[in-house]
C-alpha positions in Angstrom: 16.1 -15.8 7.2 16.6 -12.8 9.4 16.1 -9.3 8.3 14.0 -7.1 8.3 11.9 -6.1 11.8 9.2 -4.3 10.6 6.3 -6.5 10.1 3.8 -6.1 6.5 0.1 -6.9 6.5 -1.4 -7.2 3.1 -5.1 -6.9 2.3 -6.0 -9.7 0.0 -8.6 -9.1 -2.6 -9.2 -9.8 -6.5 -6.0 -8.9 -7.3 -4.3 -11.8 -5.0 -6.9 -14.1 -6.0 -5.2 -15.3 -9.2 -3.2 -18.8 -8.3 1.0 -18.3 -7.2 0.2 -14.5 -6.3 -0.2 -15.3 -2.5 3.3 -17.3 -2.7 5.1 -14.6 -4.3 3.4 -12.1 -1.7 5.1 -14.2 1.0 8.3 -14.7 -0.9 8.0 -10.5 -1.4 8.0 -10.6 2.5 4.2 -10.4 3.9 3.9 -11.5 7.4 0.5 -11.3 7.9 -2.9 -11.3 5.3 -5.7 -9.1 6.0 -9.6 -9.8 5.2 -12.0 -6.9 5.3 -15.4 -7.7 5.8 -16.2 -4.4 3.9 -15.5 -6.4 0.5 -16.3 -9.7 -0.3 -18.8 -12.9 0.5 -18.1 -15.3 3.2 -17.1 -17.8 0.7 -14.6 -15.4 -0.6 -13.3 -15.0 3.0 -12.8 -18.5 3.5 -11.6 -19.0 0.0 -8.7 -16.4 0.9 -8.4 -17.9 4.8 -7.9 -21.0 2.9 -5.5 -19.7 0.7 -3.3 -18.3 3.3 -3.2 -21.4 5.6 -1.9 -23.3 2.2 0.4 -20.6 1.5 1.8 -20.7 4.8 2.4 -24.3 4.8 4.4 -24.1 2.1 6.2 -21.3 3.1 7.7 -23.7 5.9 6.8 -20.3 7.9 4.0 -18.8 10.0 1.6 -15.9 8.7 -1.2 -14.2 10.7 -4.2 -13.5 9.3 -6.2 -11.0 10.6 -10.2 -10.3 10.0 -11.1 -7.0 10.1 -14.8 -5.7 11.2 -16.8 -3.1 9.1 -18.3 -1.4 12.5 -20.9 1.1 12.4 -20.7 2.8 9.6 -22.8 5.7 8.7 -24.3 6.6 4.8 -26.3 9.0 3.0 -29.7 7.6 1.6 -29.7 6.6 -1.6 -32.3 9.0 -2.7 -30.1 11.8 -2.1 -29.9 14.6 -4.6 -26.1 15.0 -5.8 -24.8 18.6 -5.4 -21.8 21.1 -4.7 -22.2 22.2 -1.1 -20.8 25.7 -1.4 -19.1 27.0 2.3 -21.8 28.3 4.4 -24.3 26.5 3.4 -27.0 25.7 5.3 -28.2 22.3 5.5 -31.1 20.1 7.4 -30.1 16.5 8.3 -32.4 13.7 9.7 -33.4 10.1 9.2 -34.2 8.7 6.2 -37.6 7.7 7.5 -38.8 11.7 8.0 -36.4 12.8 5.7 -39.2 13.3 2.8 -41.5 15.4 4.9 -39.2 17.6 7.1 -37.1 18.9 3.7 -33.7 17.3 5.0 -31.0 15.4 3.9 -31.6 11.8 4.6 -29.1 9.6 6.8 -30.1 5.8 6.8 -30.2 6.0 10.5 -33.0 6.8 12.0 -32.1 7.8 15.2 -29.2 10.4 13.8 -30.5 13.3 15.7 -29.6 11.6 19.0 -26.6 10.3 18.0 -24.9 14.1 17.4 -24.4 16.7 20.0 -23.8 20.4 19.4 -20.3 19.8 19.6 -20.4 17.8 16.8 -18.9 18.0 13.4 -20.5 16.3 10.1 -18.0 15.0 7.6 -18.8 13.8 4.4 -17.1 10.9 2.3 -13.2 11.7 2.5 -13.4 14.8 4.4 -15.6 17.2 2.4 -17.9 18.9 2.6 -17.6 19.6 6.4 -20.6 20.5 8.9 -20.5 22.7 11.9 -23.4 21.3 14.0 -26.2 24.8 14.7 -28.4 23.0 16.7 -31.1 20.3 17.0 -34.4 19.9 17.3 -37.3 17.6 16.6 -34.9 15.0 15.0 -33.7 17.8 12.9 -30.0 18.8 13.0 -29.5 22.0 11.5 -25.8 22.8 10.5 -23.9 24.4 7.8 -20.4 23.8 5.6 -17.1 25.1 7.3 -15.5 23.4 4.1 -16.7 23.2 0.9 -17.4 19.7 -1.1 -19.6 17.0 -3.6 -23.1 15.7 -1.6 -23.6 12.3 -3.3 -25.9 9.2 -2.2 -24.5 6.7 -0.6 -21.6 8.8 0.9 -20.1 7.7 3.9 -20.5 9.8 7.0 -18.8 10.7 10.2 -19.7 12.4 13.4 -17.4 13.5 15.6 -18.0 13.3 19.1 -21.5 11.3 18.8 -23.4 10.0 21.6 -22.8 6.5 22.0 -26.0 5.4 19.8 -24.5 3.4 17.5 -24.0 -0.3 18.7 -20.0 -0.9 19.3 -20.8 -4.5 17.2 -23.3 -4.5 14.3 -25.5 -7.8 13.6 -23.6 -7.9 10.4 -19.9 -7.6 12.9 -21.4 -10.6 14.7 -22.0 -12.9 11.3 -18.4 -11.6 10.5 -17.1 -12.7 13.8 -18.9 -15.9 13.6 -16.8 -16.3 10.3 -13.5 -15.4 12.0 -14.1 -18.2 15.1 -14.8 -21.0 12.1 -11.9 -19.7 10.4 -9.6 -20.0 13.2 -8.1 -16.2 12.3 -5.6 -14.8 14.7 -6.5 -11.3 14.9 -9.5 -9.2 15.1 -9.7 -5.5 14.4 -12.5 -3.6 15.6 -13.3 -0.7 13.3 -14.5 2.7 14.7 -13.2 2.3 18.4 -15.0 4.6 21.1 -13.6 3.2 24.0 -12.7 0.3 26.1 -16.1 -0.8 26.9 -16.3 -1.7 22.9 -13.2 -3.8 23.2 -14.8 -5.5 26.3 -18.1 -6.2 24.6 -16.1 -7.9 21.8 -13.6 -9.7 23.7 -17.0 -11.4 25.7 -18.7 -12.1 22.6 -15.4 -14.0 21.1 -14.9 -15.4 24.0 -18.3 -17.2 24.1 -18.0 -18.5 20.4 -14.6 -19.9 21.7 -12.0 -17.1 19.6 -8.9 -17.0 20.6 -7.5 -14.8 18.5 -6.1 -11.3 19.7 -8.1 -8.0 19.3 -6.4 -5.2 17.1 -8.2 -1.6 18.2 -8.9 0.6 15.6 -7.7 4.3 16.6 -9.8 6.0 14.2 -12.3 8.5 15.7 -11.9 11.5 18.3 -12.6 9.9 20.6 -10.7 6.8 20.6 -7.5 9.1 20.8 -8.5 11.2 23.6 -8.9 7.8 25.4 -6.2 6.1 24.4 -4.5 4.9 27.5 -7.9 2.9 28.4 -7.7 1.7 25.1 -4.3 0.5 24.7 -4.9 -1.1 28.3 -7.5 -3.6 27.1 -6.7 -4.1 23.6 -3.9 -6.8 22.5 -2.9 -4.1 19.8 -3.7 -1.2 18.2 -4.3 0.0 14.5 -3.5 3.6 13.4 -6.3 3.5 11.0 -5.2 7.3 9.0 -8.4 7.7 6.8 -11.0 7.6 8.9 -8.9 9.5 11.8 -7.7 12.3 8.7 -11.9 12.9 8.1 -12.8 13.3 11.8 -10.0 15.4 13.0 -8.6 16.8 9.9 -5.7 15.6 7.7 -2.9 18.0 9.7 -3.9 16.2 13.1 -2.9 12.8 11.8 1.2 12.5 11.9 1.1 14.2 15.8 -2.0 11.2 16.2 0.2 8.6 14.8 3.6 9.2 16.1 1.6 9.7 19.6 0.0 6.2 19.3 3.4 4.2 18.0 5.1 5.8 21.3 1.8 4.8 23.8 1.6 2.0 22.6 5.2 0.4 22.4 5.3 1.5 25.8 2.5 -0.5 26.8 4.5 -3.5 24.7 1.3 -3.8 22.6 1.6 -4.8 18.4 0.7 -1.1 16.6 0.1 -1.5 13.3 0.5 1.8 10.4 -2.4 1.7 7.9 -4.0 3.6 5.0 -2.3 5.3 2.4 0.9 4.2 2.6 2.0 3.1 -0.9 -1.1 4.7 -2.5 -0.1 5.2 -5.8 1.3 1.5 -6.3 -2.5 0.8 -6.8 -1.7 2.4 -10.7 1.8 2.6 -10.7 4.9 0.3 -10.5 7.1 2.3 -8.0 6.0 4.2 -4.9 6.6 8.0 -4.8 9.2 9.7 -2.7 7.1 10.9 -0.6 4.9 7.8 0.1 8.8 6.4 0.5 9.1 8.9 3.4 5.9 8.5 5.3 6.9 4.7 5.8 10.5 5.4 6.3 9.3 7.8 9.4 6.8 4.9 10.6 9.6 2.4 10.6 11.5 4.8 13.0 9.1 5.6 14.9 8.9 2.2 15.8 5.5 0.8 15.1 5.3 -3.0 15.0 4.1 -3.4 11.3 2.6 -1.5 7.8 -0.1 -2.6 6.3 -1.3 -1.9 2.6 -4.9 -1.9 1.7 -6.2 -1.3 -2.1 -2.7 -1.3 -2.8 -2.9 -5.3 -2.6 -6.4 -5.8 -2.2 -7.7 -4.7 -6.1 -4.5 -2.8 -6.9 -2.4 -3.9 -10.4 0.7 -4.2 -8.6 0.3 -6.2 -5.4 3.8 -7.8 -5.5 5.8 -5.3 -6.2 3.6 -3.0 -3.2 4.8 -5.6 -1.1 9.0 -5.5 -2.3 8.4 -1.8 -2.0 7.2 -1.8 1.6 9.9 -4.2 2.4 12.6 -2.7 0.9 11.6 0.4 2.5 11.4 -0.8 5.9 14.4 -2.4 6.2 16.9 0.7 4.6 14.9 2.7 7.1 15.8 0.1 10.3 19.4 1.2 9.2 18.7 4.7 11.5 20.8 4.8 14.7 17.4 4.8 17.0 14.1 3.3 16.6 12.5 6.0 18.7 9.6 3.3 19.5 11.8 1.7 21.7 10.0 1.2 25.1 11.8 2.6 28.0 13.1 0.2 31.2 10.7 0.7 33.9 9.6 -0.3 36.9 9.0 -4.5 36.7 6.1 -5.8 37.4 6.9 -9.5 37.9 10.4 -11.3 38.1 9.6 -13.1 34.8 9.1 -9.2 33.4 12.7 -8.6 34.9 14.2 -11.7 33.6 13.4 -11.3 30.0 14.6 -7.3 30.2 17.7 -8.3 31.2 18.0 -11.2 28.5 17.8 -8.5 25.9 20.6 -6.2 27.5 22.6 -9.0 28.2 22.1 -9.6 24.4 23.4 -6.6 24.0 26.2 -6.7 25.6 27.4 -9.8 24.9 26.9 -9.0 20.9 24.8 -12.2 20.7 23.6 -13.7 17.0 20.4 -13.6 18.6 18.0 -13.9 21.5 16.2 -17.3 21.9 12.8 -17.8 23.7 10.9 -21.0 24.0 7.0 -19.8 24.2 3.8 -21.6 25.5 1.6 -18.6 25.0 3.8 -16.1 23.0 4.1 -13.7 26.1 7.9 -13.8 26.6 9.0 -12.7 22.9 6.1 -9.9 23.6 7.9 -8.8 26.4 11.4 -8.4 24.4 9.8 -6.9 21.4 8.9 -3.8 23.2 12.4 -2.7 23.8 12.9 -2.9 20.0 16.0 -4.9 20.7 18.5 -5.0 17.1 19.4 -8.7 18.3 16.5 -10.6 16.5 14.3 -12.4 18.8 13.9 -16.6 17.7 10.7 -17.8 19.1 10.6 -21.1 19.7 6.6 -21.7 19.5 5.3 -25.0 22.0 1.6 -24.6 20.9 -0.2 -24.4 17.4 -1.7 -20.8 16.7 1.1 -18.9 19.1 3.7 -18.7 16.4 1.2 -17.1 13.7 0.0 -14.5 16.5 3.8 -13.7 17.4 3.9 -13.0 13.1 3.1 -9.3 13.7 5.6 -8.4 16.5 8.6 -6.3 15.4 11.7 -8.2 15.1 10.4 -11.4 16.1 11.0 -14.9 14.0 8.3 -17.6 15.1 8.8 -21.0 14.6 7.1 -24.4 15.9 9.1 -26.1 18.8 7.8 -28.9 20.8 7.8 -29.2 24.6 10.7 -31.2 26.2 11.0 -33.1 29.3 13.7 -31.3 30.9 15.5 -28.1 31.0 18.5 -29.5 29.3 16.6 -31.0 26.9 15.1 -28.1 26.1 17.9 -25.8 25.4 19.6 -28.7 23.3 16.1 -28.8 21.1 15.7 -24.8 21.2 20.0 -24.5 19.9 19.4 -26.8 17.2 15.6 -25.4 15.9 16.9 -22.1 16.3 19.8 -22.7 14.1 17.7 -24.5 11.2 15.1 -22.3 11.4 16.8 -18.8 11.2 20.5 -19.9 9.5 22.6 -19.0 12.6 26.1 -20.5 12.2 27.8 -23.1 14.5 29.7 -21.5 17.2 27.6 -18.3 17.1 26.9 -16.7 20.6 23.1 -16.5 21.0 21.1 -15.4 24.5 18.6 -18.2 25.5 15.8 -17.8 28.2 14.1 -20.7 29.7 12.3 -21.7 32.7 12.4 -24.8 35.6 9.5 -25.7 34.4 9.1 -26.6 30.6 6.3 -25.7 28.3 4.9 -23.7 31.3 3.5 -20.1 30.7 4.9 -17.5 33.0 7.9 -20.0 34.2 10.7 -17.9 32.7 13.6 -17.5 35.4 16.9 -18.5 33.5 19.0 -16.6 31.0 22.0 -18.2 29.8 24.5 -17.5 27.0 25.6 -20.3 24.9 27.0 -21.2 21.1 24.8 -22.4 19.0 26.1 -26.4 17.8 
């Protein structure tokens, strides 16, 4: 049962649609399934949230599933003329609604002249053609091509550091999320992050159609990077969302941007998770390249909380074997002497905090089989996964919902426990499920945490070592 540390996500789609593909995606190792609200009805949603709940009862094991938001997102019109921008080029942009009678290139927003700034860059589809913003004026943006590339409707655009114009949460981001409360989901990712106020707005919103699930911050624009901290500060995790990032800022920003992130963010003790790109060319072919090998390999050691693959799974013609790929990957690369992610010992903020830092050096020290935690809320194994301890880290889950939010945290095995009366009764009940549940032998040496008062968040004050029965 215990292995590997690094946590998968999976994007489901078409391809895992087909009946006993989601069971051998979970026997191939995914922790977690993603839906993006990009592709797909709401009845394919809940078909697929459906399909992961049944999966994961069969499994006998937890498995988070995670909605993720489309955001803002801008486009060319339609009506746009398809043509080779050539570099320097100079080219008119402007709402689609004047578009006809001013000569330009129409955006379907309207109000796209106040959304850029001067400062502002104009990047087309997946980084090309490239716009250096001239200047503005009567809802006209003038600009023309640092970098050469195909104009094509329907395009995809970005603008780098944008007024904030663009509504954090689109009506279409409220249906979604409406979807995610009914479905129960256990993360949310918010897609084109400016800063914290965006996380705010969204965590108010859930909180009003009763979602509990935990909010995953997309870091993919400028600007979300250059306010990370704030970020990281409000969010329950953080995604480092490549593509998007690679288009604003340029493809040789993004392995500084993502090595950056995993560090801040481990820190912080908060899930980061390493998207787009990953095992690209397992969406065609059987076996990842070397190099695609490598780029999860240095994710691993940097220490980020979990991979994720995205057309790979979602509409690729080898989803399974993405998923053995990705684990296999992962876990040879766990073999490296230091997971550089590891947070470092700080000050403590609470004695609860202390407690469970010294539980995993104690672990340490006393070469224990593993580190047991009893959970009412999922905070306490949260706390020990930050220090990327090798011991792995049994969570022993009181509450329904904790264990499958716990699914994406590195080294951490989630199981259901329920609540005893006493503290003895407790560690008896938390011995023996820990031993089931993750195949630890009798007379094995394992670190237990607990608290005076059972089933009671924030109660942790006991660490004890004892031998499994």
């Amino acid at each position: 049962m215990l292995g590997r540390r690094t946590k998968i996500v999976a994007t489901l789609g078409p391809a895992t649609d087909a009946e006993g593909v989601l069971d051998r995606l979970v026997e191939a190792g995914m922790d977690c399934a993603r839906l993006n609200c990009s592709h797909g009805s709401h009845d394919e949603l809940r078909a697929r949230a459906a399909a992961v709940r049944d999966v994961a009862e069969r499994s006998g094991r937890p498995l988070g599933l995670l909605i993720d938001l489309q955001g803002p997102k801008l486009r060319l019109a339609g009506d746009v003329e398809p043509h080779a921008v050539q570099r320097d080029d100079a080219l008119a942009f402007c709402g689609a609604s004047h578009a006809q009678e001013r000569g330009c290139v129409a955006v379907e927003f309207d109000d796209f002249a106040a959304l850029v700034t001067e400062r502002s860059q104009i990047v087309i589809g997946d980084g090309v053609p490239r716009f250096a913003v001239d200047r503005i004026e009567d809802g006209v943006i003038r600009a023309r091509a640092v970098s050469p590339g195909p104009l094509a409707p329907r395009k995809g655009i970005n603008v780098t550091y944008a007024r904030p114009e663009l509504p954090a949460i689109t009506d279409k981001d409220i249906a979604d999320l409406t979807l995610a409360s009914e479905l129960g989901v256990d993360f949310v990712a918010l897609s084109f992050v400016r800063s914290a106020a965006d996380l705010e707005q969204l965590r108010e919103l859930m909180q009003e159609m009763g979602c509990a699930a935990r909010i995953v911050a997309k870091i993919e624009k400028v600007e979300a990077y250059e306010r990370l901290d704030e970020i990281i500060a409000v969010a329950d995790g953080v995604m480092v969302a490549r593509g998007d990032y690679g288009v604003e800022a340029g493809v040789a920003r993004v392995p500084l941007m993502q090595k950056d992130t995993i560090s801040r963010a481990t820190q912080a003790g908060k899930v980061v998770i390493t998207a787009t790109q990953m095992l690209e060319s397992m969406i065609q072919a059987p076996e990842p390249t070397r190099a695609e090998a490598t780029d999860v390999a240095n994710a691993v050691i940097d220490g980020t909380s979990a991979v994720m693959l995205s057309a790979e799974t979602s509409v690729g013609s080898y989803p399974v074997e993405a998923v053995q790929a990705m684990a296999e990957i992962a876990a040879a690369a766990e073999e490296a002497p230091s997971i550089h992610g590891r947070a470092r010992a700080a000050a403590m903020s609470s004695t609860g905090e202390a407690v469970l830092h010294a539980a995993v050096e104690l672990a340490d020290k006393v070469d224990a089989a593993a580190l047991i935690i009893p959970t009412s809320t999922g905070g306490a194994p949260r706390a020990c996964a930050k220090y990327r301890c090798r011991r792995p880290i049994v969570a022993l889950a009181h509450q329904p919902g904790v264990g499958n939010q716990l699914a994406l945290e590195w080294g951490v095995y989630p199981t259901p426990m329920p609540t005893a009366d006493s503290v003895d009764e407790m560690v008896e009940l938390a011995l023996t499920h820990a031993r089931d549940h993750a195949g630890l032998e009798s007379g094995a040496r394992v670190v237990l945490t607990a608290g005076r008062r059972t089933g009671t968040p924030g109660a942790t004050n006991l660490v004890m070592v004892r031998e499994i029965p």
